[in-house]
Residue frames as a rotation matrix with the C-alpha (Angstrom) as fourth column:
UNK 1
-0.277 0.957 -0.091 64.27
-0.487 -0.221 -0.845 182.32
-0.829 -0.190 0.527 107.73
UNK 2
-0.597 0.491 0.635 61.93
0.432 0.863 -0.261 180.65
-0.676 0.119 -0.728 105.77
UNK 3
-0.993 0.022 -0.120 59.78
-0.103 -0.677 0.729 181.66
-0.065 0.736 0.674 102.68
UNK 4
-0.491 0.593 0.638 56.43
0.807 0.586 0.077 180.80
-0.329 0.553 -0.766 101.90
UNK 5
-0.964 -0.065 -0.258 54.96
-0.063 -0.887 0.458 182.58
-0.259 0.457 0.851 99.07
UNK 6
0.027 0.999 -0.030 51.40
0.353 -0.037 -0.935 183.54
-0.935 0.014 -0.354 98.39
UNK 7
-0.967 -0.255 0.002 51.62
0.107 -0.397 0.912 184.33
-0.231 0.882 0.411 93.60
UNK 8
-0.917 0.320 0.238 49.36
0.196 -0.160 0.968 185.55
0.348 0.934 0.084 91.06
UNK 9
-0.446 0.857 -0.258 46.69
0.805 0.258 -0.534 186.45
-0.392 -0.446 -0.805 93.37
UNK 10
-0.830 0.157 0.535 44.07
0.391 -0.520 0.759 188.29
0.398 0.839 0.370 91.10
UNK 11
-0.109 0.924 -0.366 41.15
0.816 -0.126 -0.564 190.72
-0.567 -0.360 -0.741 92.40
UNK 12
-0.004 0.306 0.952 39.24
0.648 -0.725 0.235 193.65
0.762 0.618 -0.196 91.48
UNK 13
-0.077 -0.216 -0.973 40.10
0.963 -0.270 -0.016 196.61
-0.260 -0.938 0.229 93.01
UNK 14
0.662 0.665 0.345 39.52
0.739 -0.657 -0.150 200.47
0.127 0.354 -0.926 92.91
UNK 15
0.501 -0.733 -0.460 42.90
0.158 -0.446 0.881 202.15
-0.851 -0.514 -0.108 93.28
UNK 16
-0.402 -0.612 0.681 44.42
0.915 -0.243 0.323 204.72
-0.032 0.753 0.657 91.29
UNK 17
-0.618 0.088 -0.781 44.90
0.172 -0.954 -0.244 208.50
-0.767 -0.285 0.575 91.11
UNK 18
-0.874 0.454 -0.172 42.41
-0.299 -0.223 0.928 208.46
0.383 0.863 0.331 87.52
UNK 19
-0.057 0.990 0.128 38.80
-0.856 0.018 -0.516 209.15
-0.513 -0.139 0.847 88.30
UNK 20
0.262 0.315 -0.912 38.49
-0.461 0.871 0.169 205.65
0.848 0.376 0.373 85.69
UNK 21
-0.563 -0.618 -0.548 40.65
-0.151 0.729 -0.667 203.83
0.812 -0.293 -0.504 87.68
UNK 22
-0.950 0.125 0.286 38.38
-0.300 -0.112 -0.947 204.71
-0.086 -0.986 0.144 90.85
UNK 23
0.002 0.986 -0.166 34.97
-0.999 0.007 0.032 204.54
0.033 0.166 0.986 89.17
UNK 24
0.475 0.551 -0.686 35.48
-0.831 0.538 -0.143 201.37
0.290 0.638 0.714 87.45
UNK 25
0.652 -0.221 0.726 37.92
-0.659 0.310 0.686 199.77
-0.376 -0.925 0.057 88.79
UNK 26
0.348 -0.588 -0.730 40.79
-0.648 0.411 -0.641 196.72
0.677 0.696 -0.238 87.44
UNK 27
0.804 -0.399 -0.441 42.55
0.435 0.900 -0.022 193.73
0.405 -0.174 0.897 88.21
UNK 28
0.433 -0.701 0.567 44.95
-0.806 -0.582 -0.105 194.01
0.404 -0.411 -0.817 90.48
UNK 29
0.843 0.193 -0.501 47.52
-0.073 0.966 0.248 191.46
0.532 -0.173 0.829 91.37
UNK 30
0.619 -0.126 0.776 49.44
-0.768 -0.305 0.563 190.26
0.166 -0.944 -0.285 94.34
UNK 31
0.333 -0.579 -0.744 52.44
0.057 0.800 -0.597 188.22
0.941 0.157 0.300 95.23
UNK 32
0.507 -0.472 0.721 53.59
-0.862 -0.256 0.438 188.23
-0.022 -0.844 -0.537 98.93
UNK 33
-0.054 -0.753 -0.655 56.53
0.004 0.656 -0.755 186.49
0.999 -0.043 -0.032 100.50
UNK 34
0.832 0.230 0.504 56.39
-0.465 -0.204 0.861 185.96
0.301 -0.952 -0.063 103.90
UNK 35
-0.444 -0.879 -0.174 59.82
-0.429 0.380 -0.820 185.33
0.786 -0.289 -0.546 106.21
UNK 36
0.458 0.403 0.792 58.90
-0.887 0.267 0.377 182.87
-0.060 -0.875 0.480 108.83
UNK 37
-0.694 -0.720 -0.013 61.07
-0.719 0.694 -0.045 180.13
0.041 -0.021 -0.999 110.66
UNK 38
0.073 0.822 -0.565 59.09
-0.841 0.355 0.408 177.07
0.535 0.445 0.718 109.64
UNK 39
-0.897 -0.433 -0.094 60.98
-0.292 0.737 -0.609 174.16
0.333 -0.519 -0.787 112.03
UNK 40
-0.812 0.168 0.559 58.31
-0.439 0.455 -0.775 173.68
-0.385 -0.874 -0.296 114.50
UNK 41
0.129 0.787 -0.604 55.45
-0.890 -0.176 -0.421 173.91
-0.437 0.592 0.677 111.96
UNK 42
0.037 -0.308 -0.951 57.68
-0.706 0.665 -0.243 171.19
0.707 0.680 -0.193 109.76
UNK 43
-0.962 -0.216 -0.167 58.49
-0.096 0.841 -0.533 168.50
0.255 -0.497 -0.830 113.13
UNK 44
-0.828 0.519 0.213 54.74
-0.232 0.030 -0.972 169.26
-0.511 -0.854 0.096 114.36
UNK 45
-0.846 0.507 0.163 52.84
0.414 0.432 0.801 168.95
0.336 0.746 -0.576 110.95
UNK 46
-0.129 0.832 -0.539 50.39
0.969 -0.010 -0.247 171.08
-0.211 -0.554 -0.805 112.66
UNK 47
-0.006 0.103 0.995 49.01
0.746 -0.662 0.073 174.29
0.666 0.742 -0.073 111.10
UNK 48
0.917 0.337 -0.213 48.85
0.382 -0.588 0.713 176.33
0.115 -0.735 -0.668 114.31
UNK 49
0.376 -0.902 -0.213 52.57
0.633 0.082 0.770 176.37
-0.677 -0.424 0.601 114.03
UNK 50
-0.550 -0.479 0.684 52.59
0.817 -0.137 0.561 178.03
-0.175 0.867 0.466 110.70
UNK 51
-0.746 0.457 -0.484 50.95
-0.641 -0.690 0.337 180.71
-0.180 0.562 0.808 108.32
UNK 52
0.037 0.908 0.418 47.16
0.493 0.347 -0.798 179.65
-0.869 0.235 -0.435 107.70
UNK 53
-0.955 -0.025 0.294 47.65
0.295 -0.123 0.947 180.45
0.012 0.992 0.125 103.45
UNK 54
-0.431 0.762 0.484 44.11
0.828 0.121 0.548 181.02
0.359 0.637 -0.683 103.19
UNK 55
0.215 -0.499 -0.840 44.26
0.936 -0.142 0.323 183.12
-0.280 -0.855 0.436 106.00
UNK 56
-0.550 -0.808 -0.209 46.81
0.441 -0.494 0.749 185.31
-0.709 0.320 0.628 104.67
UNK 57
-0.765 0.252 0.592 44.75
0.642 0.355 0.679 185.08
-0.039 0.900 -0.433 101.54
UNK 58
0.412 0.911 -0.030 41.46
0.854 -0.375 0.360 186.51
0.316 -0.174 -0.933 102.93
UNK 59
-0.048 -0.254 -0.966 43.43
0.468 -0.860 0.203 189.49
-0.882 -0.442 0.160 105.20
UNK 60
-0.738 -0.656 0.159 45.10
0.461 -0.318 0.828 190.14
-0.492 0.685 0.537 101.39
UNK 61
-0.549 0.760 0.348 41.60
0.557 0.022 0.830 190.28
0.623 0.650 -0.436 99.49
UNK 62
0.359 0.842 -0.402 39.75
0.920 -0.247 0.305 192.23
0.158 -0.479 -0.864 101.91
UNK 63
-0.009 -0.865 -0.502 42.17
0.449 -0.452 0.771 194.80
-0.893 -0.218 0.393 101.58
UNK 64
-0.947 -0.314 -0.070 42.44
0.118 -0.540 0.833 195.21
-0.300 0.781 0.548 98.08
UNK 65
-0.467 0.835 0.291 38.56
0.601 0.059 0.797 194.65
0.648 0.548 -0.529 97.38
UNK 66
0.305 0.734 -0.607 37.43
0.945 -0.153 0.289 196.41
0.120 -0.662 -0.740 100.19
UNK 67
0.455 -0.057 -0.889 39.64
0.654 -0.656 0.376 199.66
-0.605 -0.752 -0.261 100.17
UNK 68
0.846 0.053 0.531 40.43
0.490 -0.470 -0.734 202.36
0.211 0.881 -0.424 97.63
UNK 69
0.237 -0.753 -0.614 43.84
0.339 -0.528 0.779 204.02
-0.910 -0.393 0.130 97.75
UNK 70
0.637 -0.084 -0.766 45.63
-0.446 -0.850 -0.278 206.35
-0.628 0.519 -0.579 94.90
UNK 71
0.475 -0.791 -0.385 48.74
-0.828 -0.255 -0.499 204.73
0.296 0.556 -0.777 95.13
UNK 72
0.718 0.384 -0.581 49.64
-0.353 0.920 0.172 201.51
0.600 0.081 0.796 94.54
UNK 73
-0.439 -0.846 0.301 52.85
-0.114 -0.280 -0.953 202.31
0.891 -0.453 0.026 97.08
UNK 74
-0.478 0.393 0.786 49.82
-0.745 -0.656 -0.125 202.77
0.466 -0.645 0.606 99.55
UNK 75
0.586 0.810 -0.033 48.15
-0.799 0.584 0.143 199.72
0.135 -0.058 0.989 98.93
UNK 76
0.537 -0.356 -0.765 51.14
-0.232 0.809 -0.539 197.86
0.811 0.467 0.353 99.17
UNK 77
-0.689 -0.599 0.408 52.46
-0.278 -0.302 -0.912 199.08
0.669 -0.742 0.041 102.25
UNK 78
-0.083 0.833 0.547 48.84
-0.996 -0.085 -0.021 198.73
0.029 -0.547 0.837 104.09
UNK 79
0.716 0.294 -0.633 49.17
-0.379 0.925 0.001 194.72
0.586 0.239 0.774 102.80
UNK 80
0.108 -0.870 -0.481 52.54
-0.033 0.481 -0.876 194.56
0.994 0.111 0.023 104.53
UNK 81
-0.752 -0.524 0.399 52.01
-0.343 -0.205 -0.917 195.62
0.562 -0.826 -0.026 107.72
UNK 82
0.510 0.852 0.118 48.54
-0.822 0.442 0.359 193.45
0.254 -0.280 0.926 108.19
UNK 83
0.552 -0.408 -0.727 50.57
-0.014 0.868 -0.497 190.49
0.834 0.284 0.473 107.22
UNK 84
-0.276 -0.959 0.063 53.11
0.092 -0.092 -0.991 191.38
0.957 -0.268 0.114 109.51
UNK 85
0.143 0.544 0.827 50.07
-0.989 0.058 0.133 191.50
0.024 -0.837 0.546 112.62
UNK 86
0.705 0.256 -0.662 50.32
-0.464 0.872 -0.158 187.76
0.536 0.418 0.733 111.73
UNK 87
0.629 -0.767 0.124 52.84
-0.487 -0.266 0.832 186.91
-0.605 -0.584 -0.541 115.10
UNK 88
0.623 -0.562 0.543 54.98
0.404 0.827 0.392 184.19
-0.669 -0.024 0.743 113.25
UNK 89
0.775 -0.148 0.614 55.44
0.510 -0.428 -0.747 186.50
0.373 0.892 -0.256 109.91
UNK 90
0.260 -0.685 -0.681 59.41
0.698 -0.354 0.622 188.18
-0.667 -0.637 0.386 110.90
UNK 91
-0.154 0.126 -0.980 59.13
-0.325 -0.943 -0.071 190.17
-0.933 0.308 0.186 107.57
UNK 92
0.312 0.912 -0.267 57.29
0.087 -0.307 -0.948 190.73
-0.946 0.272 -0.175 104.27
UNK 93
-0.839 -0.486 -0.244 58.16
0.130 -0.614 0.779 191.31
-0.528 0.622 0.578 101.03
UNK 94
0.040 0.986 0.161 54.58
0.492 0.121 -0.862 192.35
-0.870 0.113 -0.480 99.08
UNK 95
-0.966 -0.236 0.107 54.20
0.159 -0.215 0.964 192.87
-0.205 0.948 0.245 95.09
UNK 96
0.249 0.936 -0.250 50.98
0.374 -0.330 -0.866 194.77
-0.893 0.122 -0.432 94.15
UNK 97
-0.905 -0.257 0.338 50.68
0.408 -0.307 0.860 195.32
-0.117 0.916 0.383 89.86
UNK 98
0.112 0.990 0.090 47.89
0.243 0.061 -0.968 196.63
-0.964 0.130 -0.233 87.75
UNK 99
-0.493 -0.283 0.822 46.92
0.838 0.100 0.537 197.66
-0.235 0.954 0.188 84.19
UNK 100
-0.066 0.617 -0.784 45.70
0.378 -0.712 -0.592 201.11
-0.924 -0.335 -0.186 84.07
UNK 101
0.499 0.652 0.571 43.88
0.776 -0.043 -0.629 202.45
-0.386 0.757 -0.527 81.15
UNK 102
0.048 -0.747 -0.663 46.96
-0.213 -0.656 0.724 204.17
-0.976 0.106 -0.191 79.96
UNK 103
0.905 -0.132 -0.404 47.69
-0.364 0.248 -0.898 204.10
0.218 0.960 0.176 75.61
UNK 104
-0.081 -0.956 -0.282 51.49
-0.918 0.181 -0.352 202.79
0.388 0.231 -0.892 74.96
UNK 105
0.295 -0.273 -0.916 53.02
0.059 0.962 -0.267 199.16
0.954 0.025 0.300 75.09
UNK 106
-0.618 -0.700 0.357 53.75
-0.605 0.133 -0.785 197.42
0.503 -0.701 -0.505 78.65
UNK 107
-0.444 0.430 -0.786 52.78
0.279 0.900 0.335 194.64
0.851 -0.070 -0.520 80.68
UNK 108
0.578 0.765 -0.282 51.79
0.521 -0.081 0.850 196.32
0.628 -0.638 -0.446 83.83
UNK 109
0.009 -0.705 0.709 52.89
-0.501 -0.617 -0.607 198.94
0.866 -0.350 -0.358 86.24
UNK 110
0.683 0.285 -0.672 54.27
0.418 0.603 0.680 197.31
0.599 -0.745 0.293 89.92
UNK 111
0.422 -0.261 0.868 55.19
-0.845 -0.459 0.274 198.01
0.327 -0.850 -0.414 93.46
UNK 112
0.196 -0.357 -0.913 57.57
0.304 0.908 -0.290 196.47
0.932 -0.221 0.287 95.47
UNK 113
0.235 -0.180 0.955 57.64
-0.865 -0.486 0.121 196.87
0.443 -0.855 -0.271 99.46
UNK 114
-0.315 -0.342 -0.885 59.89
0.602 0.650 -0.465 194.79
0.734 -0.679 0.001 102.34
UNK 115
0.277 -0.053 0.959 58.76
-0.699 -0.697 0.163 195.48
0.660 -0.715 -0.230 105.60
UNK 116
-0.321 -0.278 -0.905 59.99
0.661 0.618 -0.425 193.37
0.678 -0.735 -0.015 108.56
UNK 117
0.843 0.532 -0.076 58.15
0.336 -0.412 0.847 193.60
0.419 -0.739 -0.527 112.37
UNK 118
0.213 -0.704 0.677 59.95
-0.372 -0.699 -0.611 195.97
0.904 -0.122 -0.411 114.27
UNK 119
-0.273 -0.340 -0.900 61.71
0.787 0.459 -0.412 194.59
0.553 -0.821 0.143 118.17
């Protein structure tokens, strides 16, 4: 399989188990990986054959900007298995971070989920 990756995608989003985190909301950012056999896509040069990136992009954003979850386990799982509605997509791997209004030193707390479509 094939990779193609979707990095550093940045939105605002309302997720987290702190009443702040929910009022106000925070940056939240996304990395997906998608497994998909690219061949026919690569001899046909034709995007119907492939992942539509922008696509992918919009499903991702409408998701995090549009829905509120606790846990960022929740929100990451709910990104994988959209993606994975996507027929070419044979499995997922989806990174979902944030900075929550916590005190102490660290760059950001993050989920990792793999899901792969089921036969």
């Amino acid at each position: 399989m094939d990779i193609l990756r979707l990095k550093g995608m940045e939105f605002w989003g309302y997720h987290g188990v702190s009443t702040q985190e929910r009022a106000m909301g925070l940056k939240i950012r996304v990395d997906a990986e998608l497994k998909v056999d690219t061949k026919s896509a690569a001899l046909s040069d034709n995007l119907a054959d492939t992942i539509d990136y922008v696509m992918a992009y919009e499903m991702i954003r409408d998701i995090v900007e549009g829905q509120s979850f606790a846990l960022l386990e929740t929100l990451a799982n709910k990104i994988a298995y959209t993606l994975l509605e996507l027929p070419p997509i044979n499995e997922v791997t989806v990174r979902v971070s944030k900075i929550p209004p916590t005190k102490g030193q660290f760059d950001r707390f993050e989920v990792e989920v793999t899901r792969a479509r089921s036969s």
